[in-house]
MARTI-931050 format. One line per field, with one value per residue (C-alpha): residue number from 0; residue in one letter; x, y, z. Coordinates in Angstrom, 3 decimals, padded with zeros to 6 digits. Layout:
BEGIN
num: (NUM, ...)
residuo: (A, ...)
east: (X, ...)
north: (Y, ...)
up: (Z, ...)
//
This chain:
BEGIN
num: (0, 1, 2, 3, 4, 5, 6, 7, 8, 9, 10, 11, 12, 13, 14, 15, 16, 17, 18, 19, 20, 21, 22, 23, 24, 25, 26, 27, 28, 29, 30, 31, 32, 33, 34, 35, 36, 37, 38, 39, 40, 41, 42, 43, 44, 45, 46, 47, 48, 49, 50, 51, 52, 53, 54, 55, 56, 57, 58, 59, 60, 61, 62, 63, 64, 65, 66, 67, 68, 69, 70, 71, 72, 73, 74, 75, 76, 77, 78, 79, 80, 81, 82, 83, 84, 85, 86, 87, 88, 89, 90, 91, 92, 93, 94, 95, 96, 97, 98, 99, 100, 101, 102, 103, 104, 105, 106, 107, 108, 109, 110, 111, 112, 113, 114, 115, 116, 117, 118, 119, 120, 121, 122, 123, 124, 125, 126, 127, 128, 129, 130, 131, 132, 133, 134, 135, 136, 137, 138, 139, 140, 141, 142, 143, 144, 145, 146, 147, 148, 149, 150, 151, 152, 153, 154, 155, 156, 157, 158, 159, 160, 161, 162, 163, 164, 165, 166, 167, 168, 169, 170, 171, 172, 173, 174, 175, 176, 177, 178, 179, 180, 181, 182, 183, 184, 185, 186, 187, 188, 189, 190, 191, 192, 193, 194, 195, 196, 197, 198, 199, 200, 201, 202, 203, 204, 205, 206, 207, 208, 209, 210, 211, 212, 213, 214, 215, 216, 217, 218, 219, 220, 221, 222, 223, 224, 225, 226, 227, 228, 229, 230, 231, 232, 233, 234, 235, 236, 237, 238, 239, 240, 241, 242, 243, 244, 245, 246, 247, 248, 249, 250, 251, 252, 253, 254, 255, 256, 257, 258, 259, 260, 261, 262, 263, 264, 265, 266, 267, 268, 269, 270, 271, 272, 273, 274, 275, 276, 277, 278, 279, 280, 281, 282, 283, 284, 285, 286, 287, 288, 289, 290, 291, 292, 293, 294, 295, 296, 297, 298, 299, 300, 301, 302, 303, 304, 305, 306, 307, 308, 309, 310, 311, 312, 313, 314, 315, 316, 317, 318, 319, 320, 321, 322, 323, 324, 325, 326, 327, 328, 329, 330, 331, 332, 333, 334, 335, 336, 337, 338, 339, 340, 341, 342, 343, 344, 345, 346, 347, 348, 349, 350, 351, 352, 353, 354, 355, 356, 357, 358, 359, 360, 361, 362, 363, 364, 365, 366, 367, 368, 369, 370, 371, 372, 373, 374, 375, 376, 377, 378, 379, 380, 381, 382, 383, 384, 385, 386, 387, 388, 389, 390, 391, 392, 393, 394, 395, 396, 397, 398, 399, 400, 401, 402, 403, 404, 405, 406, 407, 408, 409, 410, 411, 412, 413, 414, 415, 416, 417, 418)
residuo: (X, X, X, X, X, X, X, X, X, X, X, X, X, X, X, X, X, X, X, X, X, X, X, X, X, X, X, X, X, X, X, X, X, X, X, X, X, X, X, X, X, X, X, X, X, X, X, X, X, X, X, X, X, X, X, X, X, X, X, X, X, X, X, X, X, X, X, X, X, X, X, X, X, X, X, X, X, X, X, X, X, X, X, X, X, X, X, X, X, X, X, X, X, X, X, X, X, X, X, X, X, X, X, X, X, X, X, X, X, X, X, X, X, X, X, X, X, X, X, X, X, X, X, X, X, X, X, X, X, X, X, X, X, X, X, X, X, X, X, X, X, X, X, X, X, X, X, X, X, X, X, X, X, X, X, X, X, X, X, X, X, X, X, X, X, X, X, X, X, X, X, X, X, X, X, X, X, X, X, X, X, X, X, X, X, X, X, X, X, X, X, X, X, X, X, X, X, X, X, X, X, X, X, X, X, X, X, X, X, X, X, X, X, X, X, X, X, X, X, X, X, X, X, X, X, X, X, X, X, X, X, X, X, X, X, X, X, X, X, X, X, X, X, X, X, X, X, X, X, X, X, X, X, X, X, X, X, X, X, X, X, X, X, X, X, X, X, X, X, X, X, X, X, X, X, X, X, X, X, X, X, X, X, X, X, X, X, X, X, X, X, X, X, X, X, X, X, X, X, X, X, X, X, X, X, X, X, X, X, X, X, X, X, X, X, X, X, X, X, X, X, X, X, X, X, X, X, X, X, X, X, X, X, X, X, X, X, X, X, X, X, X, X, X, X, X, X, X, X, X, X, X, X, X, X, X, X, X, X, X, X, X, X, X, X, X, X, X, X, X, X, X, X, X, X, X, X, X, X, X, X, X, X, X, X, X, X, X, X, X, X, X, X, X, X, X, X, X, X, X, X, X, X, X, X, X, X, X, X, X, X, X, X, X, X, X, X, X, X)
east: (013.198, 012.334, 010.135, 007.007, 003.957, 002.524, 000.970, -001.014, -002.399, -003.788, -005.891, -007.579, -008.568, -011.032, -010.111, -006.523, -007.986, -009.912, -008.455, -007.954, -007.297, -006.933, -004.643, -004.962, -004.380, -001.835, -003.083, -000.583, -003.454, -003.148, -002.473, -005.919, -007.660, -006.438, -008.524, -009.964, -009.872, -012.853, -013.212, -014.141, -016.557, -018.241, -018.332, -020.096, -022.375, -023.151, -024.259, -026.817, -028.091, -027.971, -027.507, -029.422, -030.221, -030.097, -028.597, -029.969, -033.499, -034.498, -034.498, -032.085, -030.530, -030.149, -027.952, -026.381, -025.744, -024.370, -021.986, -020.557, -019.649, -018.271, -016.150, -015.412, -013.683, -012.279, -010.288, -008.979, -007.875, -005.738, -004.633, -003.741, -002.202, -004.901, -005.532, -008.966, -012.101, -013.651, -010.542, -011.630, -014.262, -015.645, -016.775, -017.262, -013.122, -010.261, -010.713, -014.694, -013.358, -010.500, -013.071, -015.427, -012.593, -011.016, -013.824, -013.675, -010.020, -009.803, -012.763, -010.178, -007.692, -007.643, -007.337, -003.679, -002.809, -000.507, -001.597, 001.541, 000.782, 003.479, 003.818, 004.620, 001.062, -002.360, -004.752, -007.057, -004.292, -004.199, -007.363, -009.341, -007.019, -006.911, -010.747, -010.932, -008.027, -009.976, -012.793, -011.065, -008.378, -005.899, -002.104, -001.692, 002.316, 003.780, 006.751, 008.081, 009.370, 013.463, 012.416, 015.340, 014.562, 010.730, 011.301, 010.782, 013.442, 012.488, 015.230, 013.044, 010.017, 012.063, 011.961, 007.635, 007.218, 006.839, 004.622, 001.287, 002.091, -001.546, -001.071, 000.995, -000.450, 001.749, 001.525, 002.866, 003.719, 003.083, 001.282, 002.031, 006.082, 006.413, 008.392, 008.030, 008.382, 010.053, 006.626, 008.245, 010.476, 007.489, 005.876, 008.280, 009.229, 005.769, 004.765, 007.989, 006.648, 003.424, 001.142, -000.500, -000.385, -002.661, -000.941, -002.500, -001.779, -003.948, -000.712, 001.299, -001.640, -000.922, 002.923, 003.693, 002.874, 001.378, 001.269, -000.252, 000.783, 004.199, 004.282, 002.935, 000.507, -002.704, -004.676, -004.091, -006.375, -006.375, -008.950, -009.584, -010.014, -006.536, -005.441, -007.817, -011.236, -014.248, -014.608, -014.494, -012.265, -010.726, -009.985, -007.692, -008.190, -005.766, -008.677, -008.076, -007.124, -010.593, -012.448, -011.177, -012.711, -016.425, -018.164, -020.524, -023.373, -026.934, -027.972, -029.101, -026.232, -024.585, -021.111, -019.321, -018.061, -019.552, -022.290, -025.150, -025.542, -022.808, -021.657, -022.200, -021.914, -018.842, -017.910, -018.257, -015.738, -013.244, -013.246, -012.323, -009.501, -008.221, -008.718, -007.117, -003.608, -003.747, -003.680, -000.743, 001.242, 000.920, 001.355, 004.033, 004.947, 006.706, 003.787, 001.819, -001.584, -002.384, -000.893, -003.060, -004.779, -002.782, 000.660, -000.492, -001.581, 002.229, 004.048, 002.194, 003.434, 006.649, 006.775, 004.939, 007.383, 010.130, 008.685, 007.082, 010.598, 012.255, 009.854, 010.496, 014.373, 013.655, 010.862, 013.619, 016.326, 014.138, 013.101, 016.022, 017.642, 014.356, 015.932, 014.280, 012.202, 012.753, 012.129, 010.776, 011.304, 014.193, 016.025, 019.489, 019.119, 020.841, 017.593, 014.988, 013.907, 012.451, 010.062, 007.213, 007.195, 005.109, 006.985, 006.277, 007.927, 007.591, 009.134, 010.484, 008.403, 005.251, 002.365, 001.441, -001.987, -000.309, 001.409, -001.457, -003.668, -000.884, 000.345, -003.936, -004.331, -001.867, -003.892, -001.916, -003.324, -001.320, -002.693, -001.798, -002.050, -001.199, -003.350, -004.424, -001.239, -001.506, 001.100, 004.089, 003.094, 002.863, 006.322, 008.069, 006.579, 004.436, 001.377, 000.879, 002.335, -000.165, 001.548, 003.843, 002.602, 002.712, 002.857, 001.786, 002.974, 001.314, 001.946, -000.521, 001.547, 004.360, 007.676, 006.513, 004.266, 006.836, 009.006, 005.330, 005.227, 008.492, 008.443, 005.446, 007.261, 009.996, 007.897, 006.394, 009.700, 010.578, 007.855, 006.869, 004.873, 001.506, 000.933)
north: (004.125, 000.629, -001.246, -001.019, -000.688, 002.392, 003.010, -000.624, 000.752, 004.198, 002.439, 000.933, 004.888, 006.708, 010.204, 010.194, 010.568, 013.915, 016.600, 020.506, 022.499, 019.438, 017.361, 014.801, 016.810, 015.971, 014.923, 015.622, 016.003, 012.309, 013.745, 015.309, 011.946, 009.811, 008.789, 005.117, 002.739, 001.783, -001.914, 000.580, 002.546, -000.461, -002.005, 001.104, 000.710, -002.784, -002.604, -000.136, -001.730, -005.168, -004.867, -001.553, -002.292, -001.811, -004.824, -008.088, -008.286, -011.455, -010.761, -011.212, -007.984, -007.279, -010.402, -009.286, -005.835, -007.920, -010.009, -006.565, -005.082, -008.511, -008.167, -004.984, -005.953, -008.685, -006.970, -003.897, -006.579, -008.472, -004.481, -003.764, -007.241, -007.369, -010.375, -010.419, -008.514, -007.582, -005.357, -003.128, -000.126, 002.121, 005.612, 008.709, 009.516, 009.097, 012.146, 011.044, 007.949, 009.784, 012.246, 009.311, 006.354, 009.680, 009.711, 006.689, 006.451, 009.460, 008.271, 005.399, 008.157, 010.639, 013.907, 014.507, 011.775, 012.643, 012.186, 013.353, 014.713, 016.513, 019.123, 018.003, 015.790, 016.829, 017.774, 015.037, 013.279, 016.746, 018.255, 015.077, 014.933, 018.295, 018.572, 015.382, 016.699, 019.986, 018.050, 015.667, 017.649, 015.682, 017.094, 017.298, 017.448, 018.610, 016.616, 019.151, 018.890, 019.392, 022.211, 022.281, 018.538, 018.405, 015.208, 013.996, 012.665, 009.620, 010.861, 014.008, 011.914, 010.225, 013.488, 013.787, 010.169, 009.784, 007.835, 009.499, 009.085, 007.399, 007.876, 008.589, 010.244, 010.058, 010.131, 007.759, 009.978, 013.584, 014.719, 018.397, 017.707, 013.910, 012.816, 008.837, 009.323, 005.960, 004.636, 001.155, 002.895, 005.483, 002.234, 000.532, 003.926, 004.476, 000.914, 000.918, 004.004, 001.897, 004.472, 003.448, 004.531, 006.247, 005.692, 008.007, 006.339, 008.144, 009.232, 006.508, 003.824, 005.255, 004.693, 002.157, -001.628, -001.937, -004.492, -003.765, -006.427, -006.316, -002.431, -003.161, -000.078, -000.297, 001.834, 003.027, 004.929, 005.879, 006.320, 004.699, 007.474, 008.075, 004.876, 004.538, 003.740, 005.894, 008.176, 005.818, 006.075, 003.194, 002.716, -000.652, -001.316, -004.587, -006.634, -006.619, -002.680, -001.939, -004.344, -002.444, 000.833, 002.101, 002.669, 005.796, 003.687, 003.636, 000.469, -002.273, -001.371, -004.542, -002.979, -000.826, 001.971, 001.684, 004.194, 004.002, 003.063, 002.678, 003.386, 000.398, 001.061, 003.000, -000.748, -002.134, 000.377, -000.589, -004.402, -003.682, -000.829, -003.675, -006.498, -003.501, -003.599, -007.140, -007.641, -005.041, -007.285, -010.121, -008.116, -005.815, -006.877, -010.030, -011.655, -015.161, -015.299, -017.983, -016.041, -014.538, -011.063, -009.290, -010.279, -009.271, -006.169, -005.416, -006.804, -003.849, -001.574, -002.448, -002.394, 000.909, 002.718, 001.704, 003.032, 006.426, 007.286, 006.880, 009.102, 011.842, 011.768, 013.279, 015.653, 016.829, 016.842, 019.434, 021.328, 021.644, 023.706, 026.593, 029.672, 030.886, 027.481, 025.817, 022.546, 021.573, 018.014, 015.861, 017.102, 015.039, 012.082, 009.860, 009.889, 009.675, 006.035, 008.238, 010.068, 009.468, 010.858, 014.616, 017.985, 020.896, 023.828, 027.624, 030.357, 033.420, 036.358, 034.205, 033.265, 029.294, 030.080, 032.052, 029.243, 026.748, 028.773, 029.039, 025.409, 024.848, 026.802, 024.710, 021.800, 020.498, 019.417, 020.374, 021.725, 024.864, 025.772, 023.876, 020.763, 020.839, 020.293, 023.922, 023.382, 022.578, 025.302, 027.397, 026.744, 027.147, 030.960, 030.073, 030.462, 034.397, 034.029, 030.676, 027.952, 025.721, 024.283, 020.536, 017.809, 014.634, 011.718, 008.482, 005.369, 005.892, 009.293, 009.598, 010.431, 012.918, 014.185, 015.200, 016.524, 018.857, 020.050, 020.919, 022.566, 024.838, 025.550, 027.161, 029.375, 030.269, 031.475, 032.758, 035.365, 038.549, 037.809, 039.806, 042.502)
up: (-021.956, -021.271, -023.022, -020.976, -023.510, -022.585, -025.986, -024.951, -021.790, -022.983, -025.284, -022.622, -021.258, -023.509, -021.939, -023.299, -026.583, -025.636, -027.848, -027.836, -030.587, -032.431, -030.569, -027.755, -024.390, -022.105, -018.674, -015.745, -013.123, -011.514, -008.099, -008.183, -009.758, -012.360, -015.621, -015.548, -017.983, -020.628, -017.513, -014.944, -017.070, -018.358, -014.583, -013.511, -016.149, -015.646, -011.986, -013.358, -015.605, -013.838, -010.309, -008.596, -005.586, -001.748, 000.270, 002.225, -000.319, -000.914, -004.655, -007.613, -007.964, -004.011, -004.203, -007.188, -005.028, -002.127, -004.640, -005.299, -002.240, -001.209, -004.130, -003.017, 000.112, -000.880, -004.160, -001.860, 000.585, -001.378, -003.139, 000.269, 001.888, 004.050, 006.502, 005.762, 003.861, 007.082, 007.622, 004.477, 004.826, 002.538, 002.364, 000.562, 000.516, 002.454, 004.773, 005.441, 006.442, 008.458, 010.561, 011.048, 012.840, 014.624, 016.687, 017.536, 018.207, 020.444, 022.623, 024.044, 024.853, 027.916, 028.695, 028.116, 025.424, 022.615, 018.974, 016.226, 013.151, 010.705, 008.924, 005.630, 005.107, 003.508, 005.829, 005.925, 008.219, 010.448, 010.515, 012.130, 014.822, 015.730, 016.294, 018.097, 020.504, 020.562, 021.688, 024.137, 025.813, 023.861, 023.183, 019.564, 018.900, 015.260, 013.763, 011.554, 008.061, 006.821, 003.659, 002.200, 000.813, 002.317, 003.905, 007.322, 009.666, 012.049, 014.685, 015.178, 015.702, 018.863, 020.374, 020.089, 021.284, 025.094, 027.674, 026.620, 022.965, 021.720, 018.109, 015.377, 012.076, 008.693, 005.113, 002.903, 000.168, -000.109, -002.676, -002.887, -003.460, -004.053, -000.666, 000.133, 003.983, 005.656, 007.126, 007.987, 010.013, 011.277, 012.281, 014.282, 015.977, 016.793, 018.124, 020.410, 022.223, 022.322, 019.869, 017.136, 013.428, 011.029, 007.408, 004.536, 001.781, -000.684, -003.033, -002.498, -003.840, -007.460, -007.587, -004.876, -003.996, -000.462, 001.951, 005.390, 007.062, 005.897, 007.119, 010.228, 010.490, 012.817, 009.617, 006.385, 004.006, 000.325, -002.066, -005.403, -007.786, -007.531, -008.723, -011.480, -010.212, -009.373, -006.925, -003.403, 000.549, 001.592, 005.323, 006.187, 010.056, 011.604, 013.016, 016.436, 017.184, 014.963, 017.037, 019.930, 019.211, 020.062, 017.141, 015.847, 013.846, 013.873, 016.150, 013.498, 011.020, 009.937, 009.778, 012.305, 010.500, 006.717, 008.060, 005.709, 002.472, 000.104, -002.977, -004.384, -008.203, -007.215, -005.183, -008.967, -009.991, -007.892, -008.539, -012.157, -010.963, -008.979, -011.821, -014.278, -012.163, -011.548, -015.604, -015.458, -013.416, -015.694, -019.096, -017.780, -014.421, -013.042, -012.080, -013.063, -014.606, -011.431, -009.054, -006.378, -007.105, -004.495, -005.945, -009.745, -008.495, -006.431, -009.522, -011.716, -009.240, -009.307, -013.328, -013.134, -010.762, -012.745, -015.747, -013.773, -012.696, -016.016, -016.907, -014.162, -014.675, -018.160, -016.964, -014.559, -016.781, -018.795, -016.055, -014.475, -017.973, -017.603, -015.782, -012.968, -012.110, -008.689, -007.898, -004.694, -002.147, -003.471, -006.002, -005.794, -008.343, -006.139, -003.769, -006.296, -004.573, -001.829, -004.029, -006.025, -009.707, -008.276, -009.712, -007.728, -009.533, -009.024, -011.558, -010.872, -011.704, -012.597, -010.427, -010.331, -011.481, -014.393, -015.315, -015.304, -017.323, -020.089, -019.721, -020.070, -023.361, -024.592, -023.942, -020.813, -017.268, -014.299, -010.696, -008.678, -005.211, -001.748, -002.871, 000.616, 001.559, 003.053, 006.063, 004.008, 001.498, 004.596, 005.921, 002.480, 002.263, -000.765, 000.172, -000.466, -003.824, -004.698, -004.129, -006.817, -009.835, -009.640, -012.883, -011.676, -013.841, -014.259, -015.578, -019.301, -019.495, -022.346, -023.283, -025.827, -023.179, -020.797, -023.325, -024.468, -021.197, -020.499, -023.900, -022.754, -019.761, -021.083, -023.434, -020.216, -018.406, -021.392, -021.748, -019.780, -016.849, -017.470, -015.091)
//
């Protein structure tokens, strides 16, 4: 392993200390939502006790409230490589914000346009676009998924782009099997054919550093409680296709497409998620204490994939011994740069939920199911028998952790399935 101080970051997150039957549990769940450290608790905190208050009062804590949300946009711009803060909205979750800028996207489109989606993707990047093309008499075309490696090939895009292409909706990472899909390259395909792009980014934000303006895409969303802030959507719209775009808003709103009031003590949250990374960069990245926010927070992404991946070569190593447990998505160790550090794992003779459960009693969190991910789970002829079980590493999780889990794991082939 290198020597990335993992046992210095987990003491900045009180729930790693949680413990079951008298030992810390093991936390694998980060797909679902990752823990947050003690500077996001306390930020929470603080608003409430310092700051609670609607915006534009002429009073101390409305302009304490406004100081927030401006520090809002302006730390998940420079997270993002945003030009600007006015390119960052908020909302309840990624797929709020997804349903509520479909509408407005498909009203510039006509009866007939194309909108691709895939296959592989959670469906808060599919769903929106299918009711809006429902709704609009648009053409809603599938880019299918490869399952023997659950990856997506850009020369079987070329075939679903054509002259009424309006839109092109992909994931950055999934987060049922771990795939890294080649957005950059989804992006320039798309823009060619003259659509534009619709990036979920909401499990790539957790193991990847992102740059908007570097990938080129029109949006991208993600939301902050899975990179270790509260419980928040981000939407990232390039200023001059979002400016484009009818809005859905009541009439004296300030902003076009923050509808309502905000989370603003949630807003506090993700300042210190974003300081939290940025001080990553510096104490196990690349980066300089003076450099700009944006650049600490990339170099702690690039410190903690490096680290996340050592990490999954020996979760697979272990896995990879259990008989009767397949692995699912990229497998060959050669390609592991095109996936994020996400197990999905089934075992013969043993239903996911099974396995939870027992992998829970032993005080270990994993997830089973489709994740929402239902397509893909669909199309690998899971979804009758529950899905995969899928171990989500992060960056605060352990050596000794992985080699725990695998350990339960085996016990778990190993036994007689009940009933």
């Amino acid at each position: 392993m290198t020597s990335f101080d993992v046992e210095a970051l987990r003491r900045r997150f009180p729930a790693l200390s949680i413990e079951q039957d008298g030992r810390p549990i093991a936390l694998f769940d980060g797909p679902g939502g990752t823990q947050v450290p003690e500077s996001v608790i306390d930020a929470v905190a603080t608003y409430y006790r310092t700051s609670n208050a609607n915006t534009d009062g002429a009073f101390l804590t409305s302009s304490r409230s406004d100081a927030v949300i401006a520090g809002a946009h302006e730390a998940m711009a420079e997270m993002l490589g945003a030009a600007d803060p006015s390119e960052i909205k908020f909302g309840a979750n990624m797929t709020s914000l997804t349903f509520h800028v479909s509408r407005s996207i498909a009203a510039t489109m006509d009866p007939g346009d194309e909108i691709v989606v895939t296959g592989l993707d959670h469906h808060g990047n599919v769903d929106p676009w299918l009711r809006v093309a429902a709704e609009r008499g648009l053409t809603i075309r599938t880019w299918e998924p490869r399952l023997d490696d659950c990856t997506l090939d850009p020369a079987d895009l070329d075939a679903l782009l054509g002259p009424r292409t309006r839109l092109v909706a992909v994931g950055w990472a999934s987060n049922a099997v771990g795939t890294i899909n080649p957005v950059a390259e989804v992006v320039r395909r798309a823009h060619a054919a003259g659509a534009l792009t619709y990036v979920d980014a909401v499990h790539a934000a957790p193991h990847l550093p992102i740059d908007v303006r570097v990938l080129g895409a029109d949006f991208l969303a993600c939301s902050t409680y899975k990179f270790f802030g509260p419980h928040a959507g981000v939407l990232y719209g390039r200023a001059e296709v979002i400016a484009s775009l009818p809005t859905l808003k009541l009439t004296p709103a300030h902003d076009r497409f923050e509808t309502g009031t905000q989370n603003h003590e949630g807003m506090a949250g993700v300042i210190a998620a974003v300081d939290y990374l940025a001080a990553v960069g510096v104490s196990h990245g690349a980066a300089s204490p003076s450099a700009r926010l944006g650049e600490r927070v990339r170099a702690a992404m690039m410190a903690i994939r490096g680290y996340e991946m050592e990490l999954y070569r020996r979760l697979v190593d272990g896995l990879e011994a259990i008989d009767g447990l397949r692995l699912y998505g990229i497998t060959d160790r050669g390609r592991f740069a095109d996936r994020t550090p996400t197990a999905a794992l089934t075992i013969d003779g043993h239903a996911p939920r099974a396995i939870s459960e027992a992998l829970g009693r032993d005080g270990i969190a994993t997830w089973d199911g489709d994740f929402y991910a239902t397509g893909l789970i669909e199309r690998l002829g899971l979804a009758e028998s529950g899905g995969v079980v899928r171990i989500g590493l992060t960056h605060y999780n352990t050596a000794e952790e992985v080699d725990r889990v695998v350990a339960s794991i085996a016990r778990v082939a190993e036994a007689t399935p009940v009933g």
